[in-house]
C-alpha positions as CSV (number, residue, x, y, z in Angstrom):
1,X,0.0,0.0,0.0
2,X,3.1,1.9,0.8
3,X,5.0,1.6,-2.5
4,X,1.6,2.1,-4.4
5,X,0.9,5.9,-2.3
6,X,4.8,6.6,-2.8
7,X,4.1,5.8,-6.4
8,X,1.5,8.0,-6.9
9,X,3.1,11.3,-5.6
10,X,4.1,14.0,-8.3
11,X,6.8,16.5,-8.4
12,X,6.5,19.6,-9.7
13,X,9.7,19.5,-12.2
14,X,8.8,23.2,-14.0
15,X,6.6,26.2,-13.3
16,X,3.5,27.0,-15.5
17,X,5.6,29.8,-16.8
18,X,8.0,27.3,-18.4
19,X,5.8,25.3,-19.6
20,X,3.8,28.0,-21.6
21,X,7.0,29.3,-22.8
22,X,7.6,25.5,-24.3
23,X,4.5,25.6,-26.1
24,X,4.4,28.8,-27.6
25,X,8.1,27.7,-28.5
26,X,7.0,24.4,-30.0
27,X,4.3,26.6,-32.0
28,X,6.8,28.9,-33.2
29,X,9.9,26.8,-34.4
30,X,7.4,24.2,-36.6
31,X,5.9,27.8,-38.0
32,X,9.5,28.5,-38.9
33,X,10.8,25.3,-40.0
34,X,7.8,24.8,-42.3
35,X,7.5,28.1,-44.0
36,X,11.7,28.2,-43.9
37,X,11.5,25.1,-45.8
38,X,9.2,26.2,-48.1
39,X,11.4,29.6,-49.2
40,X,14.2,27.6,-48.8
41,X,13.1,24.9,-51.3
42,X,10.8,26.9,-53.4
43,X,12.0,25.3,-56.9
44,X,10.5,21.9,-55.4
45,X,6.9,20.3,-56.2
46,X,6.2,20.0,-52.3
47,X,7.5,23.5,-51.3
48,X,5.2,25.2,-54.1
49,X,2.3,22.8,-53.1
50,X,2.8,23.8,-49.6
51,X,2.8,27.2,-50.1
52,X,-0.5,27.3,-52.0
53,X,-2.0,26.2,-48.9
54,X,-0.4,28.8,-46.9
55,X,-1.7,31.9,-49.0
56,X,1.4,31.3,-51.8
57,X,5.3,32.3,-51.1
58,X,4.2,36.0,-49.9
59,X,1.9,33.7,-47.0
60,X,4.4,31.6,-46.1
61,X,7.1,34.7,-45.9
62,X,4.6,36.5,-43.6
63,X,4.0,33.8,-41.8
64,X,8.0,32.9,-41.2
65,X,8.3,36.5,-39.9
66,X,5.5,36.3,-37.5
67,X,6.4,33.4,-35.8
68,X,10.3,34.8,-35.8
69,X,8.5,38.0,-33.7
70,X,7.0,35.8,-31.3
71,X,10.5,33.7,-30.6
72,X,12.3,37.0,-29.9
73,X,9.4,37.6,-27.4
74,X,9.6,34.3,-25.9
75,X,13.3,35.0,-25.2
76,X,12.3,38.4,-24.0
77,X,10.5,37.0,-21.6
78,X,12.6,34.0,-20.6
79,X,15.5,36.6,-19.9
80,X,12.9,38.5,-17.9
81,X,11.8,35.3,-15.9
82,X,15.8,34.6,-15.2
83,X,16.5,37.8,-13.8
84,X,12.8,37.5,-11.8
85,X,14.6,34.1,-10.4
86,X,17.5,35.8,-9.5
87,X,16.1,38.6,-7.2
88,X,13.7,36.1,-5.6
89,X,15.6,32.8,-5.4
90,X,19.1,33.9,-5.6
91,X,19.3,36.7,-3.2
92,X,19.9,39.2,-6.4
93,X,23.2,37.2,-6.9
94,X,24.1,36.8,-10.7
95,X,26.7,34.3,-9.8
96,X,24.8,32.2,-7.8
97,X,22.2,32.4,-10.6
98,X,25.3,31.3,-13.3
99,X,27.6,29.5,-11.4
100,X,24.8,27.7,-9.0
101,X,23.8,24.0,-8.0
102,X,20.9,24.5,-10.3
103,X,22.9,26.5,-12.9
104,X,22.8,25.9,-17.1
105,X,26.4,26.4,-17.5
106,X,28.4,23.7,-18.5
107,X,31.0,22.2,-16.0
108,X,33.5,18.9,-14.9
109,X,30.4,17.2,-13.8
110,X,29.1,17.3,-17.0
111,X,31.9,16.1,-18.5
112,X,31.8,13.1,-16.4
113,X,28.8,12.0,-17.1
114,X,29.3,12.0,-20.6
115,X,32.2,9.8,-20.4
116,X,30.1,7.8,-17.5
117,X,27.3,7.8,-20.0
118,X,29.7,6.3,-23.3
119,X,30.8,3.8,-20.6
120,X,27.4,2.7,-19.8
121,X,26.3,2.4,-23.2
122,X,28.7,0.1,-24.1
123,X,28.1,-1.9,-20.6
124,X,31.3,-0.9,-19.7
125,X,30.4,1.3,-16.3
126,X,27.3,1.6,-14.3
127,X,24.2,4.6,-15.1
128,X,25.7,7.7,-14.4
129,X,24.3,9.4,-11.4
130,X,22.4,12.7,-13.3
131,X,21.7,15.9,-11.4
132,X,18.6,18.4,-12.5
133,X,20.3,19.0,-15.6
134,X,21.9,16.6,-17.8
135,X,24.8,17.6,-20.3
136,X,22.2,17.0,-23.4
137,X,19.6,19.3,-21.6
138,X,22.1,21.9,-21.4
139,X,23.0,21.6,-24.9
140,X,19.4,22.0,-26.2
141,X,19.1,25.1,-24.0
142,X,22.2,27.6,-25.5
143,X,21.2,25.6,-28.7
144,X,18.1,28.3,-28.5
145,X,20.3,31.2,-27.6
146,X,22.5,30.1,-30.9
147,X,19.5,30.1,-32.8
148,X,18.6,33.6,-30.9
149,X,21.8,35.0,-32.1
150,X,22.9,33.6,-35.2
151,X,19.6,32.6,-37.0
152,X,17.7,35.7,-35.4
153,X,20.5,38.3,-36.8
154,X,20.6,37.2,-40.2
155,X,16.9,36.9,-40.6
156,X,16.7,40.5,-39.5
157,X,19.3,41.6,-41.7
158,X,17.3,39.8,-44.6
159,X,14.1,41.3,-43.6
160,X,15.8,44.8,-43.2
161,X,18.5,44.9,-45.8
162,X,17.9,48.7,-46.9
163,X,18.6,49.3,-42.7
164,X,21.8,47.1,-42.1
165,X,23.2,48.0,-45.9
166,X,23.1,51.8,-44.2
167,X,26.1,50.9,-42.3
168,X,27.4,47.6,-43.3
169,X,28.4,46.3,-46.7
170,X,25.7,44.6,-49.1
171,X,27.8,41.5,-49.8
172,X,26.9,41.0,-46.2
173,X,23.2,40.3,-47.0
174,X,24.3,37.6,-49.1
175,X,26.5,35.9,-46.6
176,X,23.4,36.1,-43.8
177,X,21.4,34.5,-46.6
178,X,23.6,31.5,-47.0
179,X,24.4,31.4,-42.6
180,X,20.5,31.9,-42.0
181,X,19.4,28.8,-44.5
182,X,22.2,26.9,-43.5
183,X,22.0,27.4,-39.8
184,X,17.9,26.9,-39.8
185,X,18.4,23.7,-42.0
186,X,20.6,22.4,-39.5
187,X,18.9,23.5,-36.2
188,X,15.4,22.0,-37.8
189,X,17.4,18.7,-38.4
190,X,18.9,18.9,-35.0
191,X,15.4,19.3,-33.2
192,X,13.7,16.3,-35.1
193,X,16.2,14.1,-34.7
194,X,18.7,14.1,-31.3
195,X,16.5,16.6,-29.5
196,X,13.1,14.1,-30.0
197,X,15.0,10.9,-29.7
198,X,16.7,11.9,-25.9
199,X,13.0,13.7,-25.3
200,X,10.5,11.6,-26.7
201,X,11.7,8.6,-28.9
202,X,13.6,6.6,-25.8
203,X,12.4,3.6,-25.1
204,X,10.9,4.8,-21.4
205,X,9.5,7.5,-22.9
206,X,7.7,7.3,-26.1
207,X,6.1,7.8,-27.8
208,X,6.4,11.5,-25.8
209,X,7.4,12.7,-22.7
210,X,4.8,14.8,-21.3
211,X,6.2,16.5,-18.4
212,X,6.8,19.7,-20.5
213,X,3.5,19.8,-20.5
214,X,1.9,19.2,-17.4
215,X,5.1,20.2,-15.4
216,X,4.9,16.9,-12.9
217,X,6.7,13.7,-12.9
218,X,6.1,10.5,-10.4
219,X,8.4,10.6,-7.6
220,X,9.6,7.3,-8.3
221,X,10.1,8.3,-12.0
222,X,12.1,11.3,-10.5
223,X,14.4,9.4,-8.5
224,X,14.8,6.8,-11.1
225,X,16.2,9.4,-14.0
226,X,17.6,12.6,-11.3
227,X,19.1,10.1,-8.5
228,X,21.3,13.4,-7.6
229,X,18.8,15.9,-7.8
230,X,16.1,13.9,-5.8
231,X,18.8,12.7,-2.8
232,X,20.0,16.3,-2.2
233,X,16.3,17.2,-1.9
234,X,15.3,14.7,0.4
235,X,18.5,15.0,2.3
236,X,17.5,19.3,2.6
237,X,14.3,18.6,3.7
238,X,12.5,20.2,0.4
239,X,10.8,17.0,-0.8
């Protein structure tokens, strides 16, 4: 009766903040990668078929830039919710909010596990002991600020050329054009692939992980896959 009550606790793993910040994120990158796609290979039978259900190539260009306005205010707002964190849960430290237990940064730990996690794929070691973050988590999280920077510069630079051509030099515009398809082609690849396989497509998982959305994991799925995480809770007294 025990292990069945222990079983059916929940932990709240991220705030409803997060978690609307995935979805509108989730909304916005398929936006992008399918009208990208479609500019990107507009001499192809599928892209023009495609974009005659989206209103033609002008629909499927306003489309691309919409959805590129909402991902800048998603970040907005997830650089507003980090510095919210660190006035309420870091005393107003920045390093504690960088360089903390709970911090994105990568470090030797992470390092570690990766090798631990080689080891164990091969049988060669046992499960590596993960904390809240994994190494792979914290890849797919500056993957975004990547795209922020690199993908988000040149497809302002593209939509603006008579602006940045004011100060910079117009062979420019044609070397964002090339670094914005490129870079897109590569992230959209990236997130359909690695991102949903360690997410989604693992055997414990699938066919989806759905904590992302409702923000709550079993405590005994919690201590299975953050054995760190959950033992330095239980050991402070906050679960």
């Amino acid at each position: 009766m025990e292990g069945s009550k222990r079983k059916a606790l929940q932990y709240q793993r991220f705030t409803r903040l997060d978690r609307s910040l995935h979805i509108v994120m989730i909304v916005s990158f398929i936006s992008l990668a399918l009208t990208g796609m479609i500019l990107k290979f507009s001499y192809t039978a599928w892209a023009a078929f495609l974009a005659r259900r989206l209103g033609g190539y002008e629909g499927a260009g306003f489309i691309h830039r919409a959805a590129a306005v909402v991902m800048f205010c998603l970040f907005v707002t997830h650089l507003w919710d980090l510095n919210r964190k660190r006035k309420n849960e870091h005393g107003g430290s920045f390093l504690k909010l960088v360089f903390g237990p709970g911090s994105m940064l990568f470090n030797r730990r992470d390092l570690t596990e990766l090798i631990g996690t080689l080891k164990w794929f091969v049988g060669a070691g046992p499960r590596p002991h993960y904390g809240r973050w994994t190494y792979w988590e914290k890849f797919d999280y500056f993957a975004v600020f990547w795209g922020i920077f690199i993908i988000g510069s040149t497809g302002l630079m593209l939509w603006f050329p008579v602006l940045f051509t004011k100060f910079l030099p117009g062979w420019l515009i044609n070397v964002a054009t090339i670094i914005h398809s490129d870079e897109a082609l590569l992230a959209t690849g990236f997130i359909f692939t690695v991102h949903f396989f360690n997410t989604h497509l693992r055997p414990e998982k699938f066919p989806m992980d759905t904590v992302v959305f409702t923000g709550r994991m079993s405590v005994a799925e919690f201590k299975r896959h953050k054995p760190a995480e959950y033992e330095e809770l239980v050991a402070s007294g906050r679960l």
